[in-house]
C-alpha positions as CSV (number, residue, x, y, z in Angstrom):
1,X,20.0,-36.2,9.1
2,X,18.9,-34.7,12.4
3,X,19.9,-30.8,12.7
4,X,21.9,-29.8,15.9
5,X,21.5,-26.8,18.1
6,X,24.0,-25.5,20.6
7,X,22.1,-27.7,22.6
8,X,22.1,-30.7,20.8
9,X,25.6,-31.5,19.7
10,X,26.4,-34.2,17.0
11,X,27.0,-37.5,17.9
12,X,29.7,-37.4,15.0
13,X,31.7,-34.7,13.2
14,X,32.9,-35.4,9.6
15,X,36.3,-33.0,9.1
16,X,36.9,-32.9,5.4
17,X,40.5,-31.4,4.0
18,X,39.8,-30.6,0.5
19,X,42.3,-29.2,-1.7
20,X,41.3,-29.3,-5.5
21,X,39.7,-32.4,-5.5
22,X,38.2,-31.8,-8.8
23,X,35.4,-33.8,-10.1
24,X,35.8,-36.8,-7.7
25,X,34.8,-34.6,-4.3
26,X,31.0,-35.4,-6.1
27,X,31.3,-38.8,-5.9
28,X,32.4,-38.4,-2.1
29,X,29.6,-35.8,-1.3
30,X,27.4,-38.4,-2.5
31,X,28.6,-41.3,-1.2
32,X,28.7,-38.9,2.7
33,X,25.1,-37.5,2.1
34,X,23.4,-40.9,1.9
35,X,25.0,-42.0,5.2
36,X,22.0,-43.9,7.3
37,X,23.8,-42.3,10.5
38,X,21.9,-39.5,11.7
39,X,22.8,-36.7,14.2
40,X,25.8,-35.7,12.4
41,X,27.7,-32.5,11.4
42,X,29.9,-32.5,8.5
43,X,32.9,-29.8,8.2
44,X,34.5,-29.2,5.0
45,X,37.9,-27.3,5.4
46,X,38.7,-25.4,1.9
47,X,42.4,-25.1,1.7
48,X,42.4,-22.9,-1.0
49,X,40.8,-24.9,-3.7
50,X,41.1,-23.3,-6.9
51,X,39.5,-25.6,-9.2
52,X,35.3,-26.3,-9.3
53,X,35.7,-28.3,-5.7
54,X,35.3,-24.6,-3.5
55,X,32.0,-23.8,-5.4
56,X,31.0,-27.1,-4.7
57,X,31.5,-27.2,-1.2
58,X,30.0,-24.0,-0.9
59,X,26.7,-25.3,-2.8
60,X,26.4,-28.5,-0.5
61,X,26.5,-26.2,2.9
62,X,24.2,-24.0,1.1
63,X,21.8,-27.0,0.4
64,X,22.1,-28.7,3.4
65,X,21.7,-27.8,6.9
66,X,24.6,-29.8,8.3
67,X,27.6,-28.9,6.3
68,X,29.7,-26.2,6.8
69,X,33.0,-24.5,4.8
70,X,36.0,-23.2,6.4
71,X,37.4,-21.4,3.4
72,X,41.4,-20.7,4.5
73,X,44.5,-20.5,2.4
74,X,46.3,-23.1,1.3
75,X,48.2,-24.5,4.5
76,X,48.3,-28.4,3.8
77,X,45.9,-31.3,5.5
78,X,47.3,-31.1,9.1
79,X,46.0,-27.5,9.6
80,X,43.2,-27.9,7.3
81,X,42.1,-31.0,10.0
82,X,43.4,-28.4,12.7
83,X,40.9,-26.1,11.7
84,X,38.1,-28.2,11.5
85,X,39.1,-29.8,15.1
86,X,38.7,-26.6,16.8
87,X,35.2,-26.4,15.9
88,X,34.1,-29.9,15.8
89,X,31.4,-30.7,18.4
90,X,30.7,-34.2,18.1
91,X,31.2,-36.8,20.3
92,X,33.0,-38.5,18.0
93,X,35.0,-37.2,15.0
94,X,36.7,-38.5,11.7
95,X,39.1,-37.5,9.1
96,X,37.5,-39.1,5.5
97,X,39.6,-38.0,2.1
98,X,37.7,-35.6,-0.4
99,X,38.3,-37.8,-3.3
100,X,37.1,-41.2,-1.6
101,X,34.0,-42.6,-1.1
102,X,32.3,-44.2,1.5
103,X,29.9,-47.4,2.3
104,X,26.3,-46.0,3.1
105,X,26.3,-47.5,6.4
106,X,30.1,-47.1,7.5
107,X,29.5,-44.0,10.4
108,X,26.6,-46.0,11.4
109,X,28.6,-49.3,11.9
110,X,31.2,-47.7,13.7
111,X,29.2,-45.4,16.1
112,X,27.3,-48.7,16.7
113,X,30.2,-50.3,17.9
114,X,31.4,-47.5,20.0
115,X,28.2,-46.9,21.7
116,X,28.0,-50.4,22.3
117,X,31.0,-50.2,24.0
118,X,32.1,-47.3,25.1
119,X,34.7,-47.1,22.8
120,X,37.5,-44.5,22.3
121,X,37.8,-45.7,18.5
122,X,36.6,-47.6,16.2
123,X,37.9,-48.7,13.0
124,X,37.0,-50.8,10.1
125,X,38.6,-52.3,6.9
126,X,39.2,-50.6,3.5
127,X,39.9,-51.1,0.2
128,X,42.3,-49.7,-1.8
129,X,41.3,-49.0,-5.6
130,X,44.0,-48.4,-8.3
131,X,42.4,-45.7,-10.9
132,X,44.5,-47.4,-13.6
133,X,43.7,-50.9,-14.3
134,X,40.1,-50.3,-12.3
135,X,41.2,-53.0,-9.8
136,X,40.6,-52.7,-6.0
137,X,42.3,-54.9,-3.2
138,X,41.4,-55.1,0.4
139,X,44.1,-53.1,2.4
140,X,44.5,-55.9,5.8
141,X,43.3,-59.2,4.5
142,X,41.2,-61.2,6.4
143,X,44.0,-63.6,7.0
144,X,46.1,-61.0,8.3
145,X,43.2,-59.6,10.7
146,X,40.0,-60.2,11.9
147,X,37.2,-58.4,13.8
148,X,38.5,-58.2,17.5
149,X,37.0,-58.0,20.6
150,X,37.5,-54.5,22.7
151,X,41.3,-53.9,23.4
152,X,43.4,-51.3,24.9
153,X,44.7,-49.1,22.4
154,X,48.7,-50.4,22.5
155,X,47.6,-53.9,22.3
156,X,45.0,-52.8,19.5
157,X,48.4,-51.1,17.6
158,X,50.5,-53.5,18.1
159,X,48.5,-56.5,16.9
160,X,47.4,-54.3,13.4
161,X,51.3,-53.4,13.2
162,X,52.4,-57.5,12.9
163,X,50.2,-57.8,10.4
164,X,52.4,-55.8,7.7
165,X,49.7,-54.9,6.2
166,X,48.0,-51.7,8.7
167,X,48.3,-48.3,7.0
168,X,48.2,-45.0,10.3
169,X,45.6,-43.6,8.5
170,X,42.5,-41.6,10.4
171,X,40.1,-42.2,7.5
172,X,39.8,-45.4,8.8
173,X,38.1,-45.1,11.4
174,X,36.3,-42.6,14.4
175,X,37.8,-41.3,17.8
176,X,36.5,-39.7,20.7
177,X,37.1,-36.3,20.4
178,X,36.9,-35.3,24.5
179,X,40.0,-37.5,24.4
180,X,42.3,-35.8,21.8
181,X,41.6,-32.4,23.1
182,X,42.8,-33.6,26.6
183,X,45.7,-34.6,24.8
184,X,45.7,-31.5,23.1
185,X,46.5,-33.6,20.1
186,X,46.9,-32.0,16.5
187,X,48.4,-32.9,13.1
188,X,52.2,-31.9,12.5
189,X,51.8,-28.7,10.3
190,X,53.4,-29.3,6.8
191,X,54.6,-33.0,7.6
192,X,53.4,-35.4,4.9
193,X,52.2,-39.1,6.4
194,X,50.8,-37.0,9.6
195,X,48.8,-39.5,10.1
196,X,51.4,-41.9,11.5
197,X,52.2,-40.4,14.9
198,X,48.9,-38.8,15.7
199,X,47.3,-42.3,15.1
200,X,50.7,-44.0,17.4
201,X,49.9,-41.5,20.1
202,X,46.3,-41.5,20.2
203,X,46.1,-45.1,20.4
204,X,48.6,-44.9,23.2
205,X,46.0,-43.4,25.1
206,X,43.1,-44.8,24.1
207,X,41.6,-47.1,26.9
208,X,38.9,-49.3,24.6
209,X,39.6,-50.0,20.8
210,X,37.6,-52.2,18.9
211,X,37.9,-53.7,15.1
212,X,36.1,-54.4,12.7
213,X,37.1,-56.4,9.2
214,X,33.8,-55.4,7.3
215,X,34.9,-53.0,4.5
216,X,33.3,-49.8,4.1
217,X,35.8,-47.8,2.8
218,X,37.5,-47.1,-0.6
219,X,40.6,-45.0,-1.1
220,X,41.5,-44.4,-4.7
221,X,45.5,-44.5,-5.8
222,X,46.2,-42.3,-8.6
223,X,49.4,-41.1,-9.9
224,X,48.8,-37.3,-8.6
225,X,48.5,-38.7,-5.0
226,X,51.6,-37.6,-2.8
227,X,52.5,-41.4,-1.7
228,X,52.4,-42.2,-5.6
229,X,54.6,-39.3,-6.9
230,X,58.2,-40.6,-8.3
231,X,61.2,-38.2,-7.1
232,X,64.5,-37.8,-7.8
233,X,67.4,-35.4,-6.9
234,X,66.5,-32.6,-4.4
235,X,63.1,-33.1,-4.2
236,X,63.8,-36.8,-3.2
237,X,65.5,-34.8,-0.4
238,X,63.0,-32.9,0.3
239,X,60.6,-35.6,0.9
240,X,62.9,-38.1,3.1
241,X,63.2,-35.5,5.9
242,X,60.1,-36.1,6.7
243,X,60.2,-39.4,7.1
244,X,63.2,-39.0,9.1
245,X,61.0,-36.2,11.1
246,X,58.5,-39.1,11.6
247,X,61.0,-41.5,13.3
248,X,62.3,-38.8,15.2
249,X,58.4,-38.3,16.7
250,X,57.6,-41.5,16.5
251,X,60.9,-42.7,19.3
252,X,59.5,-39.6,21.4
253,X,56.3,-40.8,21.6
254,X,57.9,-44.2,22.7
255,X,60.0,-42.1,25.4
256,X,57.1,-40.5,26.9
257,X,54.9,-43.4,27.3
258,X,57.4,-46.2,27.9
259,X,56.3,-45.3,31.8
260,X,52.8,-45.4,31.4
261,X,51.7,-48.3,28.6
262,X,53.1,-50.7,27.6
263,X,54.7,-50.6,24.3
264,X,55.0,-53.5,22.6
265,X,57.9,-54.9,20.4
266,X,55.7,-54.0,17.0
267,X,55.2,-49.8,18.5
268,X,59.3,-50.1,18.8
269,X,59.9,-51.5,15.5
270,X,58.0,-49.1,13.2
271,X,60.6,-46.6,14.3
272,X,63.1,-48.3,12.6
273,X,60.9,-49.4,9.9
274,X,59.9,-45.9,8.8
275,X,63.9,-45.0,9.0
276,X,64.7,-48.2,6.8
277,X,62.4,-46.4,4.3
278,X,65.0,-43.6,3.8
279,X,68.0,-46.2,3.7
280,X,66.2,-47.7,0.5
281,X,65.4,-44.3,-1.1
282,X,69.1,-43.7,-0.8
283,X,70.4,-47.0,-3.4
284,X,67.6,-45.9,-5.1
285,X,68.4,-42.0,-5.6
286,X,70.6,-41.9,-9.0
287,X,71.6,-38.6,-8.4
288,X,75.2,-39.3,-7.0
289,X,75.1,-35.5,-4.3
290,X,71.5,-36.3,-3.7
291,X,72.3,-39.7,-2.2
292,X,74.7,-38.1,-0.3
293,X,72.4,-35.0,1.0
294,X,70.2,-38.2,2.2
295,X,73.2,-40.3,4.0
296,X,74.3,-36.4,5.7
297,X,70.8,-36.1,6.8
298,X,70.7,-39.4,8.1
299,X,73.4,-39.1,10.3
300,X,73.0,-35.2,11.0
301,X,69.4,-36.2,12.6
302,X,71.0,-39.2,15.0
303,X,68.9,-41.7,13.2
304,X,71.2,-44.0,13.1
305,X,71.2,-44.5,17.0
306,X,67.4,-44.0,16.6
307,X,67.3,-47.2,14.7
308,X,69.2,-48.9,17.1
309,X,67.4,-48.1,20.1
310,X,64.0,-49.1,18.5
311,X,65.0,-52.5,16.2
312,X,63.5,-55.2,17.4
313,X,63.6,-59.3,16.2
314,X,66.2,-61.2,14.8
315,X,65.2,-60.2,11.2
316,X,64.9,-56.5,11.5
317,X,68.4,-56.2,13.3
318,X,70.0,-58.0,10.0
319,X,68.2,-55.3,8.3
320,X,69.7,-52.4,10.1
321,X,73.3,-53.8,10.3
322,X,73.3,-54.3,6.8
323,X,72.4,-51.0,6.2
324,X,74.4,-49.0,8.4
325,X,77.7,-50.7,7.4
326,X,76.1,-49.7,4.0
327,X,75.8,-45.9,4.9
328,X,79.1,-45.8,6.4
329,X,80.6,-47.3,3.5
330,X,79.0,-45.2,0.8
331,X,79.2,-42.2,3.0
332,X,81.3,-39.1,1.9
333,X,83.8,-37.7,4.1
């Protein structure tokens, strides 16, 4: 790794949010150290860890010349990623997990490409790896995508989008960080699934977007992830007003732009398809006042004409209509 001065910035910064990642933030760190990229800065943000992950983070900046520690109380991953953004100097910057790991030559690849190019990100492929049966599974198969040439960032979002199979998440690839802070573009403090309109916006504005299908990254799915965690009752809730808080962003975003980029039937449609997600969770609820603290929500928040606004295809409107003459019906009054 090359070491930076004030004069010498990065070519890319590595923002870590780590929150108790326990034994597996080794196997990260490893897999991060023995990146062939050089000219690279690495920021871990500490969110107040309290298990052996602080001391380890602490041990790597202490052994290596490039890593730093943010140590801050426990705030959550969008102003953990906050944090580290506001120091970042890297031409480029990306968001990996603590408990991940990474292909040696993944920062490489992609600053490749965006040198190459001029690109305002690149991404690659992943894999997702199920901790239980030891099993991993490619997260957009190569049927559903393949490598692209350079696209505006729309067209980039909406092609991924069709294939049903694109998660908004910034681990997978690098952005150009000049551009997000003329945006002046952060993560949504406390919001779980952040990623999803930071990535919808960013790509909005991103002039030059290129993809590759090569895999190079693996995210692990255990039961103590959020996105894996069973709830019931109140905390069910809880947890659906944000993703009614992510439609509700997500149809601004659309507003704002509509003017400016095109936005393509797929950007539309994920507005309603993130609010269908809450119609599901409420015939799934068995608590009888929860399901109806989930339809009062739904309808306190306007989603309903949200969903209306944004639907989009033949198939997605029998979706919604079925589902709103559901609410209605099962609604309390």
């Amino acid at each position: 790794m090359i070491l930076h001065s004030e004069a010498l910035p990065p070519t890319l910064s590595v923002i870590i949010p780590m929150y108790n990642a326990g034994n597996s933030f080794q196997a990260f760190m490893t897999s991060l150290l023995e990146q062939t990229l050089e000219s690279i800065e690495v920021i871990i943000v500490n969110d107040g860890s309290t298990d052996v992950s602080a001391e380890m983070a602490h041990r790597y900046a202490a052994e290596h010349a490039h890593v730093q520690v943010i140590d801050q109380q426990n705030g959550g991953v969008s102003r953990a990623r906050n944090a580290g953004l506001a120091i970042a100097r890297g031409k480029y910057v990306t968001f990996p997990d603590a408990d991940d790991t990474l292909s040696p030559n993944l920062y490489s690849t992609l600053i490749a490409m965006a040198e190459a190019d001029d690109l305002d990100v690149a991404q690659c492929n992943a894999e997702r790896f199920f901790t239980g049966s030891g099993k991993a599974k490619v997260l957009i198969p190569g049927d559903r995508l393949q490598s692209t040439d350079v696209m505006d960032g729309s067209a980039w979002l909406s092609k991924a989008l069709a294939t049903n199979r694109y998660l908004h998440v910034v681990w997978l690839g690098i952005y150009r960080l000049s551009l997000i802070r003329q945006l002046n573009l952060l993560f949504e403090p406390g919001l779980h699934h952040q990623d999803i309109p930071w990535t919808t916006e960013l790509m909005l504005n991103a002039r030059r977007v290129r993809y590759t299908d090569e895999v190079m990254y693996r995210y692990y799915v255990h039961d103590q992830s959020i996105s894996n965690q069973k709830r019931t009752g109140q905390r069910n809730v809880e947890y659906q007003r944000h993703y009614l808080k992510i439609a509700q962003m997500l149809d601004e975003i659309n507003q704002r732009y509509r003017h400016r980029v095109k936005i393509y039937p797929e950007i539309y449609r994920q507005v309603t398809r993130e609010a269908l997600t809450v119609c599901h969770a409420v015939r799934r609820e068995p608590d009888a006042d929860a399901r109806q603290a989930i339809i009062a929500d739904l309808f306190a928040t306007r989603t309903p004409a949200r969903m209306l606004r944004n639907a989009r295809g033949l198939r997605q409107w029998y979706q919604l209509l079925l589902w709103l003459s559901r609410l209605y019906r099962w609604r309390r009054r």
